[in-house]
KOLFI-946868 format. One line per 3 residues: their letters; for each residue x, y, z of N, C-alpha, C, O. Coordinates in Angstrom, 1 decimal. Layout:
BEGIN
A) X:Y:Z:X:Y:Z:X:Y:Z:X:Y:Z  ...
REM end
This chain:
BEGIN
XXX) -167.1:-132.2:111.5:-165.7:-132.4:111.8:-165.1:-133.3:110.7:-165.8:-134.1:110.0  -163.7:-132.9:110.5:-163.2:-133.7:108.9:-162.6:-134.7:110.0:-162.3:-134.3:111.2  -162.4:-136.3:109.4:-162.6:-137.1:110.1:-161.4:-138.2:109.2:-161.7:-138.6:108.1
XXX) -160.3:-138.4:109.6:-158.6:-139.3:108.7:-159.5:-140.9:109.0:-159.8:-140.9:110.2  -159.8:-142.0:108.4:-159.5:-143.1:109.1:-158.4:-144.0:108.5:-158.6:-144.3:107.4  -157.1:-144.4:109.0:-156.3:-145.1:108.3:-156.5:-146.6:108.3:-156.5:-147.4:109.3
XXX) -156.8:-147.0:107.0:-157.1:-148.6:107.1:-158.2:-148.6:106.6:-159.1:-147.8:107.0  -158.4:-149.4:105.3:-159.9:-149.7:104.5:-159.9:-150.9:104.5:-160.2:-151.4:103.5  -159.6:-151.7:105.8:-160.8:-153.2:106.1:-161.8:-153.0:106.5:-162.5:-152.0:106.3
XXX) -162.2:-154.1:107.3:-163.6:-154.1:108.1:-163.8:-153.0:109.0:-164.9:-152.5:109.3  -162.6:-152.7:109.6:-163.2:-151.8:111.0:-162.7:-150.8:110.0:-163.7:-150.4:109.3  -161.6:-150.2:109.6:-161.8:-149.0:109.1:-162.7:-148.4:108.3:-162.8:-147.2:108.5
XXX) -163.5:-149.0:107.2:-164.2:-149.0:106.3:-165.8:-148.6:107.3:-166.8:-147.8:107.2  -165.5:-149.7:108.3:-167.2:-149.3:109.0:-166.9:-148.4:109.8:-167.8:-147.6:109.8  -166.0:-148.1:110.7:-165.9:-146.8:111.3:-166.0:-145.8:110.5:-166.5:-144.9:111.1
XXX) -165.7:-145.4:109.3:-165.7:-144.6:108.3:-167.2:-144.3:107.9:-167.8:-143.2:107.8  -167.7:-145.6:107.7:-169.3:-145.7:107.4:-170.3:-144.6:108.6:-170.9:-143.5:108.4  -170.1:-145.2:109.7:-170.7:-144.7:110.9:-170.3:-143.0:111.4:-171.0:-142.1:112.0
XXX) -168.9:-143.0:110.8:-168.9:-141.6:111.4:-169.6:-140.5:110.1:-170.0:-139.4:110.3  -169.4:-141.4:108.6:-170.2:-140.3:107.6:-171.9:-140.2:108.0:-172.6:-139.2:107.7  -172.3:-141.4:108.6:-174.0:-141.8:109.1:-173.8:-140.4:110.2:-174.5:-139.4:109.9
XXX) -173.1:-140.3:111.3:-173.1:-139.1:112.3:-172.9:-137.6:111.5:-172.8:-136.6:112.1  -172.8:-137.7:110.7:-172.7:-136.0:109.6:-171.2:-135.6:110.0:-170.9:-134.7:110.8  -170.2:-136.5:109.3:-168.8:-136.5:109.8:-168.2:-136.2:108.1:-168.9:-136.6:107.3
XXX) -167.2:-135.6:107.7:-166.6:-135.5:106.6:-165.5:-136.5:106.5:-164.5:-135.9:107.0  -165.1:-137.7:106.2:-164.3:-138.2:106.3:-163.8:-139.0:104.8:-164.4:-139.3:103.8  -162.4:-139.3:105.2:-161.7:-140.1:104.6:-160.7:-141.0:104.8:-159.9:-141.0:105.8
XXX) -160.7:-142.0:103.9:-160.2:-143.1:103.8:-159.0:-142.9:103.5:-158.7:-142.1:102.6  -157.8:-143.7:104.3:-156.6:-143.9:103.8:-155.6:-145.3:104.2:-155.2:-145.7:105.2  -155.6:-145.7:102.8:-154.7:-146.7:103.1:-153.3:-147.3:102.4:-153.3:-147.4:101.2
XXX) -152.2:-147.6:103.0:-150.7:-147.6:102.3:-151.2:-149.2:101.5:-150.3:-149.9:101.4  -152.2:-149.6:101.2:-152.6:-151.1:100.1:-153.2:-150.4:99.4:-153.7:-149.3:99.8  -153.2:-150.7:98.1:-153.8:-150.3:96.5:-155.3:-150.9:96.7:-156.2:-150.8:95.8
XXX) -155.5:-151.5:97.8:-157.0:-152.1:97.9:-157.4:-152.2:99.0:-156.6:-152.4:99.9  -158.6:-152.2:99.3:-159.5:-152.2:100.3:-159.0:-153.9:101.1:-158.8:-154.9:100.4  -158.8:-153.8:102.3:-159.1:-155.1:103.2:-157.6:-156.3:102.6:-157.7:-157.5:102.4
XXX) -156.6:-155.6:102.5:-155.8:-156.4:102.3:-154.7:-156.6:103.3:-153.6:-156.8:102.9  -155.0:-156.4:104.6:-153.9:-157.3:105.5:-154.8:-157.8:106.5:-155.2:-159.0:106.3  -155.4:-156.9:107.8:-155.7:-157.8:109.1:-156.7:-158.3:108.5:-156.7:-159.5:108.6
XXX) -157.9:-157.8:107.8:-159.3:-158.2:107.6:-159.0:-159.5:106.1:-159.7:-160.5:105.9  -158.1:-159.2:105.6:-157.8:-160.5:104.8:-157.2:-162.1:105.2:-157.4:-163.2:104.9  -156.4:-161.3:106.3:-155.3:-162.6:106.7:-156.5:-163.1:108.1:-156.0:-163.9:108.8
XXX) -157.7:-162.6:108.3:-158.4:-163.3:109.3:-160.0:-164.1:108.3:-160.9:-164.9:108.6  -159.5:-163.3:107.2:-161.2:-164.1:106.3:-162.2:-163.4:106.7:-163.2:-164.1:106.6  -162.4:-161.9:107.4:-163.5:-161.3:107.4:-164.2:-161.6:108.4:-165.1:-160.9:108.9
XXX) -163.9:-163.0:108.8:-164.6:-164.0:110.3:-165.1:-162.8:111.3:-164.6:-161.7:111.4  -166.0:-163.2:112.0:-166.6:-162.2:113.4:-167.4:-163.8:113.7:-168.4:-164.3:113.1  -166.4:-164.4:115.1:-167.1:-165.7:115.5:-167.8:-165.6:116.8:-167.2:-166.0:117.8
XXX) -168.6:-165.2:116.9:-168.8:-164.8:118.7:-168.5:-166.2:119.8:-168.1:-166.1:120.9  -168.9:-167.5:119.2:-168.4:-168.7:119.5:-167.2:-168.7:120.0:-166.9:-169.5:121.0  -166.4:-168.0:119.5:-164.6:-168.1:119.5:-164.2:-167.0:120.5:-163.4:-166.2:120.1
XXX) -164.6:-166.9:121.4:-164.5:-165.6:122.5:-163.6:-166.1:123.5:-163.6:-165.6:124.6  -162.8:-167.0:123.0:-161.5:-167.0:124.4:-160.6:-166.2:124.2:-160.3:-166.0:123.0  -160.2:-165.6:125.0:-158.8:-165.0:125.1:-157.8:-165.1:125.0:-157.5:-166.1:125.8
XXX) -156.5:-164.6:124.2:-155.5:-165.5:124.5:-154.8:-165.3:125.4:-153.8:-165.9:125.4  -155.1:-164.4:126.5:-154.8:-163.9:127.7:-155.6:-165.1:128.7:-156.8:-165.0:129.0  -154.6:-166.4:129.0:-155.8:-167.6:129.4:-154.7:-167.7:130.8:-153.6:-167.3:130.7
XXX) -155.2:-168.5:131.9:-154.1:-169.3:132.3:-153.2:-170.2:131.8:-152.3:-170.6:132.5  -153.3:-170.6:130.8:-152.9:-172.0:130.5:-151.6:-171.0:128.9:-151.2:-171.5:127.8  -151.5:-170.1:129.2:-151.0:-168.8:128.1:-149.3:-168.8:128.5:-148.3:-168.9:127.7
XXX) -149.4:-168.6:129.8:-147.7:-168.2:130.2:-146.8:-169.5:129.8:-145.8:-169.3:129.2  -147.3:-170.6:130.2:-146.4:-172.2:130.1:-146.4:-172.2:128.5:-145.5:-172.8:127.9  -147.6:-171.6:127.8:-147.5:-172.0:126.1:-146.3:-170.5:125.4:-145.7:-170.7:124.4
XXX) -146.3:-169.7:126.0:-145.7:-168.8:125.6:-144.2:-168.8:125.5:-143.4:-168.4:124.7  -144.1:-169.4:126.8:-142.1:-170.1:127.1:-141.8:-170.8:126.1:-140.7:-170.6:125.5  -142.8:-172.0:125.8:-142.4:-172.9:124.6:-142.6:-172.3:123.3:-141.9:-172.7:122.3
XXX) -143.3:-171.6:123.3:-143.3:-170.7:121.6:-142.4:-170.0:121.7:-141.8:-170.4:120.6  -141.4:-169.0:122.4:-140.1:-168.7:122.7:-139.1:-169.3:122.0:-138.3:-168.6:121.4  -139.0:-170.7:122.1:-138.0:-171.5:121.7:-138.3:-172.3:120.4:-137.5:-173.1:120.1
XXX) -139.8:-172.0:119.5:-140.2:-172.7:118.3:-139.8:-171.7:117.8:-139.7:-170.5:118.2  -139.6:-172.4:116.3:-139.2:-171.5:114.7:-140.7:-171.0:114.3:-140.8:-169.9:113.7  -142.2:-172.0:115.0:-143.2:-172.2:113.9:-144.1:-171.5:115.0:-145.3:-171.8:115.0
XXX) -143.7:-170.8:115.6:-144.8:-170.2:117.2:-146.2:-169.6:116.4:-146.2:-168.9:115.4  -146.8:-169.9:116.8:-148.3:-168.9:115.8:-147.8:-166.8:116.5:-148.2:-165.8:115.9  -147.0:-166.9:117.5:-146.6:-165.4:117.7:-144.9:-165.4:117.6:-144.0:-166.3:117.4
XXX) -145.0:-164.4:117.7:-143.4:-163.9:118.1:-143.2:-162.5:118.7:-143.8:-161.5:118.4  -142.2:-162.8:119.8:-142.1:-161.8:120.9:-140.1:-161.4:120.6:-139.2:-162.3:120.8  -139.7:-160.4:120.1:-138.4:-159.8:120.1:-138.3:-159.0:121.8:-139.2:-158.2:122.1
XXX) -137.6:-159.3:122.4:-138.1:-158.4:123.4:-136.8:-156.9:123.4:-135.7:-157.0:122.8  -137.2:-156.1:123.9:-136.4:-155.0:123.6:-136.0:-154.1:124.8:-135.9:-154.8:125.8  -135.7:-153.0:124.9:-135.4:-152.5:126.3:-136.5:-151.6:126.1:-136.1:-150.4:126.4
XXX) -137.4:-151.5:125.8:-138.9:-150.4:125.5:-139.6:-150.7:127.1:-140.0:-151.7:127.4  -139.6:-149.6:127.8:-140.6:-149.9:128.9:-142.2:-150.0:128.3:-143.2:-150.4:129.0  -142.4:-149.6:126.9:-144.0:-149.9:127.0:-144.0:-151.6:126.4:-144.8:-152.5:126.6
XXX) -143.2:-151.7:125.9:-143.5:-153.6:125.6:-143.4:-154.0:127.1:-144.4:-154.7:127.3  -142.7:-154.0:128.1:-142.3:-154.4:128.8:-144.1:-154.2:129.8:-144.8:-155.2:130.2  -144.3:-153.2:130.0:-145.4:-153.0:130.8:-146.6:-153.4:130.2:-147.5:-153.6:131.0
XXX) -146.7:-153.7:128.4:-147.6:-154.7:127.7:-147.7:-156.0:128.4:-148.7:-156.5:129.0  -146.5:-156.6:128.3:-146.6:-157.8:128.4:-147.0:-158.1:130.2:-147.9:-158.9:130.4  -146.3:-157.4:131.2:-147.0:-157.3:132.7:-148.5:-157.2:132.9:-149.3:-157.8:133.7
XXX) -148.6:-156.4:132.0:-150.9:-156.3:131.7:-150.8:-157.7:131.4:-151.0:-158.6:132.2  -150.4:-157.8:130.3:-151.3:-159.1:129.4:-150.7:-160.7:130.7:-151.3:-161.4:131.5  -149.6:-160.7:130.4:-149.7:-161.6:132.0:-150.9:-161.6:133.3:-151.6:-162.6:133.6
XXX) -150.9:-160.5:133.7:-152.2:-160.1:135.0:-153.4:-160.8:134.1:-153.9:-161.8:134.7  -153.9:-160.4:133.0:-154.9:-160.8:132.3:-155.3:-162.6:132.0:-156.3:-163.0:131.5  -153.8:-163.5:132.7:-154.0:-164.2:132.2:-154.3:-165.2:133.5:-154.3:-166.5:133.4
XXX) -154.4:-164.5:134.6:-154.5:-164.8:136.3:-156.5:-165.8:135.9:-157.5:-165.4:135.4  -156.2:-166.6:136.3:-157.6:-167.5:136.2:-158.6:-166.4:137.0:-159.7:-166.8:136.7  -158.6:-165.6:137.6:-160.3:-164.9:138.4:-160.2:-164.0:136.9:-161.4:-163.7:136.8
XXX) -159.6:-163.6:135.9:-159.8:-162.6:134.5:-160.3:-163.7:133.6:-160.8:-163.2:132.5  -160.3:-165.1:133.6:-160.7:-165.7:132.6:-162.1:-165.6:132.1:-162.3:-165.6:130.9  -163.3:-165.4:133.1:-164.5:-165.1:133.2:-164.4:-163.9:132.8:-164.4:-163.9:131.5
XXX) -164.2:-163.0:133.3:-164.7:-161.2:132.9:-164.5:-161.2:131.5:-165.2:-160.7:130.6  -163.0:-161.8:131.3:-162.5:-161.1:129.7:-163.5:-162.2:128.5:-163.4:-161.9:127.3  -164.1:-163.1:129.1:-164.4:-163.7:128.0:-166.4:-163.3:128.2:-167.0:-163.8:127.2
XXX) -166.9:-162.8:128.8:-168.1:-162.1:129.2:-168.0:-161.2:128.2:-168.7:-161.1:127.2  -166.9:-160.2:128.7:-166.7:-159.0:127.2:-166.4:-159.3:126.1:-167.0:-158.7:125.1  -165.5:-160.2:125.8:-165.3:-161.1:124.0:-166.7:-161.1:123.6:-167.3:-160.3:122.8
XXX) -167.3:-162.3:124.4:-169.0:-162.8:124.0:-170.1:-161.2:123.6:-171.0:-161.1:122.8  -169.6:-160.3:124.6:-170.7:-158.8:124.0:-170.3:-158.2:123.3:-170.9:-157.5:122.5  -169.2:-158.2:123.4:-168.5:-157.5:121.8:-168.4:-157.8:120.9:-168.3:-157.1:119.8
XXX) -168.6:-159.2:120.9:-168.8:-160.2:119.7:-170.0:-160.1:119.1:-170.1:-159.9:117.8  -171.0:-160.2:119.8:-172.6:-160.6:119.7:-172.8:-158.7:118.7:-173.1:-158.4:117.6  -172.5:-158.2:119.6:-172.5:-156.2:119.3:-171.8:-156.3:118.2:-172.3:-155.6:117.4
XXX) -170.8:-156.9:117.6:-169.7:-156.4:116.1:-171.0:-157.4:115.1:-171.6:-157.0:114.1  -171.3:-158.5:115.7:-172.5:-159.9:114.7:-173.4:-158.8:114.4:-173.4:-158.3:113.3  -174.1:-158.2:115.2:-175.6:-157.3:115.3:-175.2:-156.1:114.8:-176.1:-155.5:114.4
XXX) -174.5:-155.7:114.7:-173.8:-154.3:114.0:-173.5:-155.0:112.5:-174.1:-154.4:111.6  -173.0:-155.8:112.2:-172.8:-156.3:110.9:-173.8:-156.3:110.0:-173.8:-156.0:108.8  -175.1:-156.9:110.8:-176.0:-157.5:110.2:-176.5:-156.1:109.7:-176.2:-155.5:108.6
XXX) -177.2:-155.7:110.5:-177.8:-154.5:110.8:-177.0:-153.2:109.2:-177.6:-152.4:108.4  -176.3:-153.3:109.4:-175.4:-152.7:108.2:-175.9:-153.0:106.9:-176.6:-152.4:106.1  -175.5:-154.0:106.8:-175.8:-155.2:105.3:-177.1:-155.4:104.8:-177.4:-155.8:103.6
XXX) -177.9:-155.1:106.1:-179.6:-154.7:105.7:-180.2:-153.4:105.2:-181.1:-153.2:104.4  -179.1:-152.5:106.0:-179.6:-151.2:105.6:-179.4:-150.9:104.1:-180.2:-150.6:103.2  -177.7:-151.1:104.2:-177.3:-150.7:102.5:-177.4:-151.8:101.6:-177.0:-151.7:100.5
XXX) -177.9:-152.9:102.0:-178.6:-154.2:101.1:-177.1:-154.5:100.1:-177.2:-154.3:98.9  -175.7:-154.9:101.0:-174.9:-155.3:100.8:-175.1:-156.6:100.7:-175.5:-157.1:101.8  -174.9:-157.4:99.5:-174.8:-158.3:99.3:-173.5:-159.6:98.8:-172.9:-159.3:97.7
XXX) -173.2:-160.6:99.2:-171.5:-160.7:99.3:-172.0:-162.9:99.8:-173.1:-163.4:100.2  -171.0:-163.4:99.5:-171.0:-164.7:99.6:-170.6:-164.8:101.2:-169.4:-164.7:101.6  -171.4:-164.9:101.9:-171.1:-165.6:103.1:-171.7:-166.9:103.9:-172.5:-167.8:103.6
XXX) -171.1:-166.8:104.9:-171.5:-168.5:105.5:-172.1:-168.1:107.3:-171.3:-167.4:108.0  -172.9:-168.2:107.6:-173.4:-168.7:108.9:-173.7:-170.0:109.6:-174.7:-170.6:109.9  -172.0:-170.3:109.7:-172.1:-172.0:110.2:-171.6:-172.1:111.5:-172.4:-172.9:112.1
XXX) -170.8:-171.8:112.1:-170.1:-171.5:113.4:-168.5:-172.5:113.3:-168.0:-172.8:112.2  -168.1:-172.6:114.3:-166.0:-173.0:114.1:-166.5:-174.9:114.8:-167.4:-175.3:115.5  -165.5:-175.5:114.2:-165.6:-176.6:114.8:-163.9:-176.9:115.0:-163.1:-176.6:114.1
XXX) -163.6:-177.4:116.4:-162.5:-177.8:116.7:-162.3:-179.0:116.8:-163.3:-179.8:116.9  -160.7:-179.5:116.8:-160.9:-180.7:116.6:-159.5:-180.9:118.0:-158.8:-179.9:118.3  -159.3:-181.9:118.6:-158.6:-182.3:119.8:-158.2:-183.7:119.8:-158.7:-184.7:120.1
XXX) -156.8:-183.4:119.1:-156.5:-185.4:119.2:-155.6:-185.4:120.6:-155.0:-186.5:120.8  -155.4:-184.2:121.8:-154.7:-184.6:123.4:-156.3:-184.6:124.1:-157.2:-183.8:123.9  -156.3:-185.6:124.8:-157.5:-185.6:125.6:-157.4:-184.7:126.4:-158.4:-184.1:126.7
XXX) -156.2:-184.4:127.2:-155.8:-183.3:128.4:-156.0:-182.0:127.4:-156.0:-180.9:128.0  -156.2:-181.8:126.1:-155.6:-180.3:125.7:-157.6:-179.9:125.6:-158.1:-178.8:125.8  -158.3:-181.2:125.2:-159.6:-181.2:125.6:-160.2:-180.8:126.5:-160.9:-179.8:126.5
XXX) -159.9:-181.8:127.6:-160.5:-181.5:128.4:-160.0:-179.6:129.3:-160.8:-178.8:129.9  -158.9:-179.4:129.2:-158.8:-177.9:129.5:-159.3:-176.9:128.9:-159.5:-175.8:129.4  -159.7:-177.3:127.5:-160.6:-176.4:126.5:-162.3:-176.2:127.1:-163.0:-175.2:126.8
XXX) -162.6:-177.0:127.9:-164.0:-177.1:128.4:-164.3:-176.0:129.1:-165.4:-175.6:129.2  -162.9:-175.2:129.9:-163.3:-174.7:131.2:-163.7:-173.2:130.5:-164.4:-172.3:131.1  -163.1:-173.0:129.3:-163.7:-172.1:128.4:-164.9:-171.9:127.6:-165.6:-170.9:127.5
XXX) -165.1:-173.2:127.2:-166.5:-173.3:127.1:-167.8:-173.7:127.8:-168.9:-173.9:127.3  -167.6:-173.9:128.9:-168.9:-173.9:130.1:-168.9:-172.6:130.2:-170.0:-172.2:130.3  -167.9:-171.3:130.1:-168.2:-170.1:130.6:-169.2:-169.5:129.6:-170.1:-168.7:129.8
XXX) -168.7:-169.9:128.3:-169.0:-169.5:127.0:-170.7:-170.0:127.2:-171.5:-169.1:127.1  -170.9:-171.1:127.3:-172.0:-171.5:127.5:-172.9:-170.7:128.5:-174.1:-170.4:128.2  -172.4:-170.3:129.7:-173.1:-169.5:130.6:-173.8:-168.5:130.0:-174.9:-168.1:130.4
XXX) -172.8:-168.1:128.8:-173.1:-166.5:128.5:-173.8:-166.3:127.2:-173.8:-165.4:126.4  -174.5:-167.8:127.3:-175.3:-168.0:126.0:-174.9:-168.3:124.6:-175.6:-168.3:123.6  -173.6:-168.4:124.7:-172.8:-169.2:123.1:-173.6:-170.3:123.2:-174.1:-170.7:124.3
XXX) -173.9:-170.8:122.2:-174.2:-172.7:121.9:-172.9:-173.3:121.3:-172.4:-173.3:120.2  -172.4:-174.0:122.7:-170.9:-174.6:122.2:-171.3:-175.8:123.1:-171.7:-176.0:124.3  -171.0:-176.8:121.8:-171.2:-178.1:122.5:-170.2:-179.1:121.9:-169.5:-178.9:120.9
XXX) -170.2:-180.3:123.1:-169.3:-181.5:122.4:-169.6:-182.4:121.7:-170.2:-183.3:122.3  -169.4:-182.5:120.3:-170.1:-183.7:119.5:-168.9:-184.8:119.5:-167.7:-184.8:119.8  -169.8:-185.9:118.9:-169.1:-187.2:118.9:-168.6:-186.6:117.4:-168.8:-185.5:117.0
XXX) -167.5:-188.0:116.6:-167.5:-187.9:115.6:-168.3:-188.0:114.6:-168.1:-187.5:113.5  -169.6:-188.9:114.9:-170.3:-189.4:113.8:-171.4:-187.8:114.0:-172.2:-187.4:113.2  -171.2:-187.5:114.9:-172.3:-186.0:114.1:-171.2:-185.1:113.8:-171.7:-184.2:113.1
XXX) -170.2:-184.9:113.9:-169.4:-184.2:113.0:-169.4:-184.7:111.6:-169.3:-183.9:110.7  -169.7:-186.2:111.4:-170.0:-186.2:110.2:-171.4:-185.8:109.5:-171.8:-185.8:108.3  -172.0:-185.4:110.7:-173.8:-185.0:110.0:-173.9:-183.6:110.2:-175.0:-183.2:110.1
XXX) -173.0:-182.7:110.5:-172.8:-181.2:109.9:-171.9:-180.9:108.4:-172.0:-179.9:107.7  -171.1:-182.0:108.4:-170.5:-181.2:106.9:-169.9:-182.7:106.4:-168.7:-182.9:106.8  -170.4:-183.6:105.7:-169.9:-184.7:105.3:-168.1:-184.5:104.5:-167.1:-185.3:104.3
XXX) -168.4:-183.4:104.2:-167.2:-182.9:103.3:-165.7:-182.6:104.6:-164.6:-182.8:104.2  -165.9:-182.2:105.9:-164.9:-182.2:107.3:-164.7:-183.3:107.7:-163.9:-183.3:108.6  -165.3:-184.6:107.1:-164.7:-185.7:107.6:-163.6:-186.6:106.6:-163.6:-186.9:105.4
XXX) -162.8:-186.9:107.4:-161.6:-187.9:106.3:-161.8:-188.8:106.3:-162.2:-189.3:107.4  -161.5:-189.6:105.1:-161.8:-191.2:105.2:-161.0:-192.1:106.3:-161.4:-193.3:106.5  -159.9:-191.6:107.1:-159.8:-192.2:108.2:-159.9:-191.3:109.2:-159.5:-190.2:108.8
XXX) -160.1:-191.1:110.4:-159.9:-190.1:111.8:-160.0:-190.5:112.6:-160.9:-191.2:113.0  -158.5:-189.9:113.6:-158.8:-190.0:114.9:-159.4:-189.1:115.9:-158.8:-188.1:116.4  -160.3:-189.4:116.0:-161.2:-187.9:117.1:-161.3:-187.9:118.5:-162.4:-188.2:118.9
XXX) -160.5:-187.5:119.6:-160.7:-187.7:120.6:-162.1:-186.9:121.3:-162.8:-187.4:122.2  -162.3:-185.5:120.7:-163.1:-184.9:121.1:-163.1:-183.8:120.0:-162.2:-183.5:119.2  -164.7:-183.3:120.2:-165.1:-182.2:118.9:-165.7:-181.6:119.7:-166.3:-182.1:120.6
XXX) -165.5:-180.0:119.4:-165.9:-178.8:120.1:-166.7:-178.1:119.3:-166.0:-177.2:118.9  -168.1:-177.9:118.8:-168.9:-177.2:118.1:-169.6:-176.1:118.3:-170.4:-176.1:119.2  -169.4:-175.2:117.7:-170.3:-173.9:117.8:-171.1:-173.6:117.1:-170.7:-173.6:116.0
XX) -172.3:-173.3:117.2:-173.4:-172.7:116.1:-173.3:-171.5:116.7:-173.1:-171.1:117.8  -173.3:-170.8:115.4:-173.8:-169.3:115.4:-175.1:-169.0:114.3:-175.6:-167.8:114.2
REM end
């Protein structure tokens, strides 16, 4: 079967890979003069299985009103008369009902762990070689309330076999001497190894 994929980042480039591995005829196409220059650039290539919250959270609808009314929102919502935006956003609301915070982040963590093990697995076969890091995300929390609600995501995370734990500051300074500033305030540190 001749086989279009549009997009030469990470997922296009390896869907492309996998479907020529299946005896597929395919090709690459992309409106950038280069490989991996928007979503897979503007995310750094990252695949964190550690980082498996959703942003479909409870704690999503009250942050979403107030991004509404910021210039600097990390999203932005135009809303329009489109019944499919309109019925997006009804899903992704439902999604954000606390009994979905478990399931959806169960599936992050195996899709995660499956995109890590697929990666690897890749990079051994065709002995791709490339500057990378296997350190895991460290968060930092100067609201103690914005902390302690970050936990209820990571005990689940933990359930599901992430290694996410809470360090003090002084072992944040004994993973990367170079993340610490000569002065800080740290209410709480959220660590992942991967």
């Amino acid at each position: 079967m001749k086989v279009a994929v549009l997009g030469s980042g990470i997922i296009g480039t390896a869907t492309a890979w996998w479907l020529a591995q299946a005896g597929h005829e395919v090709v690459v196409v992309d409106r950038e003069s280069g490989p991996a220059q928007e979503t897979s650039r503007a995310n750094g290539g990252q695949i964190s299985v550690s980082y498996s919250e959703p942003w479909a959270n409870p704690r999503m609808p009250l942050r979403l009103l107030k991004w509404l009314l910021s210039d600097n929102a990390p999203i932005s919502f135009r809303p329009r008369m489109d019944m499919r935006q309109w019925a997006w956003g009804f899903a992704f609301l439902r999604e954000c009902l606390p009994s979905r915070l478990a399931p959806n982040i169960r599936a992050m963590v195996a899709l995660s762990e499956y995109s890590l093990a697929t990666l690897k697995q890749m990079r051994a076969e065709l002995g791709i070689e490339y500057h990378h890091l296997e350190r895991g995300i460290l968060n930092f929390y100067q609201d103690p309330a914005e902390f302690d609600l970050s936990q209820d995501a990571a005990d689940l995370m933990r359930d599901f076999g992430v290694d996410r734990r809470v360090l003090t500051a002084d072992e944040v300074i004994q993973i990367e001497p170079a993340l610490a500033p000569a002065r800080a305030s740290i209410v709480g540190g959220d660590y992942t190894a991967e």
